[in-house]
TORPA-4810 file (N, C-alpha, C, O; in nm, 3 decimals):
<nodes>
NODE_1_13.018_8.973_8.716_13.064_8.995_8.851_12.943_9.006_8.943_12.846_9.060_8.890_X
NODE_2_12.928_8.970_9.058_12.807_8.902_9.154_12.842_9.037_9.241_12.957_9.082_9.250_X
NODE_3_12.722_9.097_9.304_12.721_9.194_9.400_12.762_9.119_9.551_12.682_9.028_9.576_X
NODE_4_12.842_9.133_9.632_12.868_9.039_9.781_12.707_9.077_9.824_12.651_9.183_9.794_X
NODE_5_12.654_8.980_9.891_12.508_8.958_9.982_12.507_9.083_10.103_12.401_9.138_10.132_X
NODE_6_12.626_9.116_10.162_12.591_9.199_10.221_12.645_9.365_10.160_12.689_9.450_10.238_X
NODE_7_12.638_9.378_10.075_12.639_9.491_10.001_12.507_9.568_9.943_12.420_9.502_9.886_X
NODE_8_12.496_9.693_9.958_12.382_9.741_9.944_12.401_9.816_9.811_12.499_9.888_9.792_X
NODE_9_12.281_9.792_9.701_12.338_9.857_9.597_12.246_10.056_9.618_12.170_10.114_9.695_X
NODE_10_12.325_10.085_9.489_12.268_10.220_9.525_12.135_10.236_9.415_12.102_10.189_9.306_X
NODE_11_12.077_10.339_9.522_11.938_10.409_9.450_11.950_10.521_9.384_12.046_10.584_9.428_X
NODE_12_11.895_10.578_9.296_11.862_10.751_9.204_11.880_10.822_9.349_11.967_10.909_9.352_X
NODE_13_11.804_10.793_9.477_11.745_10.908_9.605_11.858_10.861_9.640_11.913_10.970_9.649_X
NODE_14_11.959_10.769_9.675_12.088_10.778_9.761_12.143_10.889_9.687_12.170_10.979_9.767_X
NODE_15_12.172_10.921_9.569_12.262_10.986_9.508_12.215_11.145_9.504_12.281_11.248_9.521_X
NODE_16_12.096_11.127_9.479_12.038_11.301_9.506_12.054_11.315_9.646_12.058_11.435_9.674_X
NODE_17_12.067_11.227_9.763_12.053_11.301_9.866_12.191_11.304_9.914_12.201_11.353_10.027_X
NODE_18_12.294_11.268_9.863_12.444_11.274_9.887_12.491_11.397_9.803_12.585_11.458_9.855_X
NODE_19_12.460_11.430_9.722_12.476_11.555_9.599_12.407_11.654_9.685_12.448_11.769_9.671_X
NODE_20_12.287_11.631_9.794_12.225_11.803_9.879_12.226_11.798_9.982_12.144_11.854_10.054_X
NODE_21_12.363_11.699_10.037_12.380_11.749_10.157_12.475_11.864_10.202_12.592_11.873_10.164_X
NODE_22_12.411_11.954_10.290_12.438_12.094_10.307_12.372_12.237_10.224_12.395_12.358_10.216_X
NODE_23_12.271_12.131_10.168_12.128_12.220_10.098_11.999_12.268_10.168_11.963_12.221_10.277_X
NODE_24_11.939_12.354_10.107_11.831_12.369_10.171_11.735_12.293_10.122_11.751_12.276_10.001_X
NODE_25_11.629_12.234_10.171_11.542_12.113_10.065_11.409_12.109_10.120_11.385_12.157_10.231_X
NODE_26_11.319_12.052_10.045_11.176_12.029_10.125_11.180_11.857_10.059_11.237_11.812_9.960_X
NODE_27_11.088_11.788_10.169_11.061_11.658_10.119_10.978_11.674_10.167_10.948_11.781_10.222_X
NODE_28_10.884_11.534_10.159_10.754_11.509_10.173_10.780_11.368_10.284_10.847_11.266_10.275_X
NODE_29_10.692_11.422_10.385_10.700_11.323_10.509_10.608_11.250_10.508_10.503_11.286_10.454_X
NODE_30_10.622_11.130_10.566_10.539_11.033_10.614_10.540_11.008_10.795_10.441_10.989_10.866_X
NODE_31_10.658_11.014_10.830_10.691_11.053_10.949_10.782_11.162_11.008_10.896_11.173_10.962_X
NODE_32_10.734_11.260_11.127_10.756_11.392_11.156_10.809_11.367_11.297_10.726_11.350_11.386_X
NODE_33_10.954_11.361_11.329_10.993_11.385_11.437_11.084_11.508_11.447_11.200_11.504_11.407_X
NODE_34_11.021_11.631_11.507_11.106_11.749_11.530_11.188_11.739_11.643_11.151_11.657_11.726_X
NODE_35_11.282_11.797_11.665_11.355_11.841_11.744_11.332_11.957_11.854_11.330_12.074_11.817_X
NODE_36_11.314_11.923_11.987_11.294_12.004_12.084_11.449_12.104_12.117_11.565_12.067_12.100_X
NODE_37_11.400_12.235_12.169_11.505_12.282_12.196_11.573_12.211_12.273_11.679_12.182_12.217_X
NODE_38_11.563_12.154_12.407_11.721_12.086_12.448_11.749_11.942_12.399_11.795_11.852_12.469_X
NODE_39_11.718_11.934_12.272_11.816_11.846_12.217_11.657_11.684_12.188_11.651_11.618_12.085_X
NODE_40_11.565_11.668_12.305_11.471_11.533_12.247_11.412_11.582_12.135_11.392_11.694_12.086_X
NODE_41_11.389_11.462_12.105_11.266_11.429_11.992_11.126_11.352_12.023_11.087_11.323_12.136_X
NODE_42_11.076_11.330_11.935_10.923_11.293_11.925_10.874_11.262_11.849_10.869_11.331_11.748_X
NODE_43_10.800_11.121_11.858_10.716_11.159_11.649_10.650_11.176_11.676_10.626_11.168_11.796_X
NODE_44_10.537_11.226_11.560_10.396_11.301_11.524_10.362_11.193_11.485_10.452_11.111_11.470_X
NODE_45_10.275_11.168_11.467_10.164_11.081_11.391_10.093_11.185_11.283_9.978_11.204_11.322_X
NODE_46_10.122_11.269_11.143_10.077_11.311_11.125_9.935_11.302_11.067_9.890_11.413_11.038_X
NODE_47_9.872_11.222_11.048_9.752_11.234_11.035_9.663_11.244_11.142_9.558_11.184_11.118_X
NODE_48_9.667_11.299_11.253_9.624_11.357_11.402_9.707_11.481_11.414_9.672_11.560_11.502_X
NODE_49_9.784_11.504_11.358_9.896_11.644_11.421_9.736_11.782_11.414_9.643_11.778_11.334_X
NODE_50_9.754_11.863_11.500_9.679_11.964_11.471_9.793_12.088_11.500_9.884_12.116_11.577_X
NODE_51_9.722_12.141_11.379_9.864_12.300_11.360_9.796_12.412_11.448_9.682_12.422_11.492_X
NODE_52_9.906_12.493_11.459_9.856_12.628_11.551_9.728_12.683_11.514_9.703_12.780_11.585_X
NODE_53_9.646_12.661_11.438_9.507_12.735_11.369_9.414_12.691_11.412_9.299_12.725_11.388_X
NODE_54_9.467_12.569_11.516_9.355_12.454_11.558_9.298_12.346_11.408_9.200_12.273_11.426_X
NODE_55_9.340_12.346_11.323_9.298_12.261_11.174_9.388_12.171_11.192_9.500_12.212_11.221_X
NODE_56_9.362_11.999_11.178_9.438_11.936_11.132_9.456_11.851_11.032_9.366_11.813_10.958_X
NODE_57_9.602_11.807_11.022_9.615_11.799_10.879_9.575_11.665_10.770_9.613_11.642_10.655_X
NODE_58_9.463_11.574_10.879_9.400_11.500_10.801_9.476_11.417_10.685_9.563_11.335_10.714_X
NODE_59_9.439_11.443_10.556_9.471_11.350_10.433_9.577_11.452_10.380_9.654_11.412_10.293_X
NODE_60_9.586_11.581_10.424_9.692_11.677_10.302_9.840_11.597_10.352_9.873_11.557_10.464_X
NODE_61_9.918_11.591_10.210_10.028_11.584_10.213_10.124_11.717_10.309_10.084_11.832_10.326_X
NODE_62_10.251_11.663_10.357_10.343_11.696_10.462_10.455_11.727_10.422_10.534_11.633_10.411_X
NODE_63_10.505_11.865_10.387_10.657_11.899_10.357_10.721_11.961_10.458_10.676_12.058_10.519_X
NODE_64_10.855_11.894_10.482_10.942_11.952_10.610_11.058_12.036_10.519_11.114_12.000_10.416_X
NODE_65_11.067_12.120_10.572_11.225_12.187_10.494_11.337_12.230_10.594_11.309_12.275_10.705_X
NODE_66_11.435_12.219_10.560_11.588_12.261_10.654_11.700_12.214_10.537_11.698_12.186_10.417_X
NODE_67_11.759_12.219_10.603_11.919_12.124_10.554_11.951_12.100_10.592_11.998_12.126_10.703_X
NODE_68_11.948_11.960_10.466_12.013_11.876_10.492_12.100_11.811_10.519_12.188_11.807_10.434_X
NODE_69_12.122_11.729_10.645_12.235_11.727_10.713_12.297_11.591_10.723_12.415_11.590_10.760_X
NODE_70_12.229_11.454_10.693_12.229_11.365_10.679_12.138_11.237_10.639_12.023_11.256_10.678_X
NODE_71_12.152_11.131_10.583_12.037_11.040_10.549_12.106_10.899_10.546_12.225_10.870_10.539_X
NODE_72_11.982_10.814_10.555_11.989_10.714_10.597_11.885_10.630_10.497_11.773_10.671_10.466_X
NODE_73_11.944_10.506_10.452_11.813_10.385_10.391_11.820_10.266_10.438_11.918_10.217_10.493_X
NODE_74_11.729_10.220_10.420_11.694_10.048_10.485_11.576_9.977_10.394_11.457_9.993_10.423_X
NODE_75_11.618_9.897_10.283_11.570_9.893_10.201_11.495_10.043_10.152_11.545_10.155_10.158_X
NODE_76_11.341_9.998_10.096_11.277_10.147_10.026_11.282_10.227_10.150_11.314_10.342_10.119_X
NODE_77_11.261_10.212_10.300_11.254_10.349_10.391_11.384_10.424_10.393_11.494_10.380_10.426_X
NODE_78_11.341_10.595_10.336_11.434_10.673_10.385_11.437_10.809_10.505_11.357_10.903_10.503_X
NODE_79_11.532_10.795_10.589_11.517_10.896_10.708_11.593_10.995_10.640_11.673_10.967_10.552_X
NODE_80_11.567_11.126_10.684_11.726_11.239_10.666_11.659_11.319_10.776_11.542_11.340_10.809_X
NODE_81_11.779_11.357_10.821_11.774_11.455_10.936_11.771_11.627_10.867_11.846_11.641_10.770_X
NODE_82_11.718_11.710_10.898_11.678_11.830_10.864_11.741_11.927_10.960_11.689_11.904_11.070_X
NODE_83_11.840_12.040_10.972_11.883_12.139_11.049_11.735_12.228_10.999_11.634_12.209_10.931_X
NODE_84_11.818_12.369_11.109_11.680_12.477_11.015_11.726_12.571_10.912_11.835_12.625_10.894_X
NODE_85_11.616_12.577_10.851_11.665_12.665_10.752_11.733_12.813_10.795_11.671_12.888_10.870_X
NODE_86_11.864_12.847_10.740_11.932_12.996_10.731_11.837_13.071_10.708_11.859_13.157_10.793_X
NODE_87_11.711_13.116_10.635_11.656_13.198_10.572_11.494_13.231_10.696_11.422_13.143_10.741_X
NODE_88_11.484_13.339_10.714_11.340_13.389_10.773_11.253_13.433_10.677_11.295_13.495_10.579_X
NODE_89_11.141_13.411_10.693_11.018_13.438_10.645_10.990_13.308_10.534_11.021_13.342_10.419_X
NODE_90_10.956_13.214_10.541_10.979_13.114_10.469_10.804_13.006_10.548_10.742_13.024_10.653_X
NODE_91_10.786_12.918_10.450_10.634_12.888_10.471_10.615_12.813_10.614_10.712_12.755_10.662_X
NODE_92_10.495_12.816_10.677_10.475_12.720_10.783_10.337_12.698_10.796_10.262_12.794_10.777_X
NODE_93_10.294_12.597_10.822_10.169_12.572_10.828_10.090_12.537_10.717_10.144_12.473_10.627_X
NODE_94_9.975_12.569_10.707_9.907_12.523_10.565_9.917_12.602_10.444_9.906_12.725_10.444_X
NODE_95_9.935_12.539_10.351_9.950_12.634_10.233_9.911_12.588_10.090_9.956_12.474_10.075_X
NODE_96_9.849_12.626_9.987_9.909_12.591_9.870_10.001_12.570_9.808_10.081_12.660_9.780_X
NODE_97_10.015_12.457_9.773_10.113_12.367_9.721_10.129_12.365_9.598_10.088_12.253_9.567_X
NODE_98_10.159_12.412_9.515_10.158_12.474_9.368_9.955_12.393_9.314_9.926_12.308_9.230_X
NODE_99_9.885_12.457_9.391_9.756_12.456_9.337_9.675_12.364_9.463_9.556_12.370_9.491_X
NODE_100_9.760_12.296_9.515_9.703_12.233_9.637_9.687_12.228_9.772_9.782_12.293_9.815_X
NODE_101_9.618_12.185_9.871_9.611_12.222_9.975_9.727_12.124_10.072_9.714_12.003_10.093_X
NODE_102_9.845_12.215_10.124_9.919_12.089_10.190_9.952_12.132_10.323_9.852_12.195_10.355_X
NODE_103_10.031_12.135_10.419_10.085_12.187_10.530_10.250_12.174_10.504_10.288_12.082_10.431_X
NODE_104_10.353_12.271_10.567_10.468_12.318_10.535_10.534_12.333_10.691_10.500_12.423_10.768_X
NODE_105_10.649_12.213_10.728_10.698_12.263_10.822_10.789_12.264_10.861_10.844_12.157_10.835_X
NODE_106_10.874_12.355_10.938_11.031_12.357_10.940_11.058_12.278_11.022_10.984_12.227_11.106_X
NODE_107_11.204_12.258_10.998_11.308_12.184_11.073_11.363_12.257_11.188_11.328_12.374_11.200_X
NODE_108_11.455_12.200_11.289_11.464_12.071_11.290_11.417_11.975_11.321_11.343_11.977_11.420_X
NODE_109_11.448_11.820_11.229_11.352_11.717_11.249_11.458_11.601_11.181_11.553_11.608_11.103_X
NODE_110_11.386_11.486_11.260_11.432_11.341_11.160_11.297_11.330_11.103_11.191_11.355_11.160_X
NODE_111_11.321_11.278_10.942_11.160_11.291_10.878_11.180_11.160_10.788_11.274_11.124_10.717_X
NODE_112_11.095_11.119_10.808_11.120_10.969_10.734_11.039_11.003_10.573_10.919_11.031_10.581_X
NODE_113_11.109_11.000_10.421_11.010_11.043_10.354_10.922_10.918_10.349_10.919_10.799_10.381_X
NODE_114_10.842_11.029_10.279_10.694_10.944_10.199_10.766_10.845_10.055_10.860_10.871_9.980_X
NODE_115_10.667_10.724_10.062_10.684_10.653_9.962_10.732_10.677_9.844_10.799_10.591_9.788_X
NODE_116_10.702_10.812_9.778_10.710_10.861_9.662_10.882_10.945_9.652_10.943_10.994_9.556_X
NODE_117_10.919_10.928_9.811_11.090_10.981_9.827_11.085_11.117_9.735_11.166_11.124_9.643_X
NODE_118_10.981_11.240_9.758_10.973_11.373_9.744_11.096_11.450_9.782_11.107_11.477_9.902_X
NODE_119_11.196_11.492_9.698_11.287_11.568_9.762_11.333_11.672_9.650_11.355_11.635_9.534_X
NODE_120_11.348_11.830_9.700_11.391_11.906_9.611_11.436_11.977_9.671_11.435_11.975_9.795_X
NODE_121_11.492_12.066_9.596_11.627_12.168_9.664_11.534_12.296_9.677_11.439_12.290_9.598_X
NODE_122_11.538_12.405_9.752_11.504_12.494_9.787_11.614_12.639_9.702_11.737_12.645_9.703_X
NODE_123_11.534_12.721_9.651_11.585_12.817_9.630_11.661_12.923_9.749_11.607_12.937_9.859_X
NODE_124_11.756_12.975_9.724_11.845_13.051_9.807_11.794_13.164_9.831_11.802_13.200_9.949_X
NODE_125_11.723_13.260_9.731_11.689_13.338_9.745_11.488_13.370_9.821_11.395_13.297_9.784_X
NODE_126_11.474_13.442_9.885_11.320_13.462_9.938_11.220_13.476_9.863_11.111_13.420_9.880_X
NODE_127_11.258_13.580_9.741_11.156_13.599_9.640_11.153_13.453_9.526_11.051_13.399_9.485_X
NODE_128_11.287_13.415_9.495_11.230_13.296_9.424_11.181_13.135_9.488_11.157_13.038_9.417_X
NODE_129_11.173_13.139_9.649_11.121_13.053_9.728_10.956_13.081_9.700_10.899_12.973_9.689_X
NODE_130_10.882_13.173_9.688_10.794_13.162_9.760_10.691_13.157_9.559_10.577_13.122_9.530_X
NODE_131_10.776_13.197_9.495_10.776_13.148_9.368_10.746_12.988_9.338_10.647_12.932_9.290_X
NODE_132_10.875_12.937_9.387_10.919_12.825_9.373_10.796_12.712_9.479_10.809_12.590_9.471_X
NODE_133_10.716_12.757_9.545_10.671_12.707_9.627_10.531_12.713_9.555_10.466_12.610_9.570_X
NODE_134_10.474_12.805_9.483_10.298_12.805_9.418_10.341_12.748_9.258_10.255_12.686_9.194_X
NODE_135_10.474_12.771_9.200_10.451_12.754_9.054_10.419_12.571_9.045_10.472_12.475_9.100_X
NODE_136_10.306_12.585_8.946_10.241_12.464_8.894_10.357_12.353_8.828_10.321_12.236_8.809_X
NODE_137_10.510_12.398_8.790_10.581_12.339_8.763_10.746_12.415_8.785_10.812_12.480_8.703_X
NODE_138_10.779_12.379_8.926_10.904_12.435_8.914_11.050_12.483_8.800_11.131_12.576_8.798_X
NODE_139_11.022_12.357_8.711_11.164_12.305_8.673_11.157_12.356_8.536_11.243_12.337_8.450_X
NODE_140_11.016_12.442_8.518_11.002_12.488_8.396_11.025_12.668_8.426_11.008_12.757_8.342_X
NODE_141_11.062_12.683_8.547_11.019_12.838_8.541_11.148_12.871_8.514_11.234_12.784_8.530_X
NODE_142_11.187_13.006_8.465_11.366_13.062_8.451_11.376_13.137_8.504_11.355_13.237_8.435_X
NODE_143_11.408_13.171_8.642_11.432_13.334_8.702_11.510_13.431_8.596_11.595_13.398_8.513_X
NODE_144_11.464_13.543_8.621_11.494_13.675_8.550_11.589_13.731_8.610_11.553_13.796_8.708_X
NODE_145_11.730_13.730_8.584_11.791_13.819_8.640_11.804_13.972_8.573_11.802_14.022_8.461_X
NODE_146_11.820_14.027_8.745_11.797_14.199_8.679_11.930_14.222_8.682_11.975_14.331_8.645_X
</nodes>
């Protein structure tokens, strides 16, 4: 059976990002358009963006987090739109990146990912976010419940 020509088949990232929508998530950007309070946007160019510290973010990799609220593909480019995250006290700016140096920034935003289509779900809770954010391998750690 022949796929019709104008049919788009599906990807692994269509399906993870249809399974977290209405999640909290971080991806990895290539392009950074936040959302102004009354409603415009803008892109960054992030390799010129300079963060509140006056440092900018040069060659480090770019994670946006919110939830997720929708996404979009066109061939390999993928957009998703980012609400903000429910949760306060949560990363911004530069940080270690489970051992590396990256920058961390909230939503809202349309964020086009990076090549490598970086996307993971965010823990619910504060203490296992900020866990979840230095450990050298997420998917190996087991929270402890008390």
């Amino acid at each position: 059976m022949q796929t019709a020509m104008n049919e788009r088949r599906a990807w692994a990232i269509d399906q993870r990002l249809a399974d977290w929508v209405g999640f909290a998530v971080r991806v990895r950007a290539d392009v950074f358009t936040p959302r102004r309070w009354n409603g415009e946007s803008h892109s960054i160019d992030l390799r010129k963006f300079t963060l509140p510290d006056g440092t900018q973010v040069d060659r480090d990799p770019v994670y946006v987090e919110g939830m997720l609220k929708e996404f979009t593909r066109r061939i390999a480019v993928v957009w998703v739109e980012l609400g903000p995250l429910p949760v306060v006290g949560t990363a911004e700016g530069r940080v270690l990146f489970r051992g590396r140096p990256a920058v961390v920034l909230r939503g809202p935003a349309t964020v086009q990912l990076h090549s490598s289509h970086f996307i993971e779900k965010l823990p619910t809770e504060l203490n296992h976010y900020w866990n979840h954010l230095s450990a050298p391998d997420p998917q190996m750690e087991l929270p402890f419940v008390e």
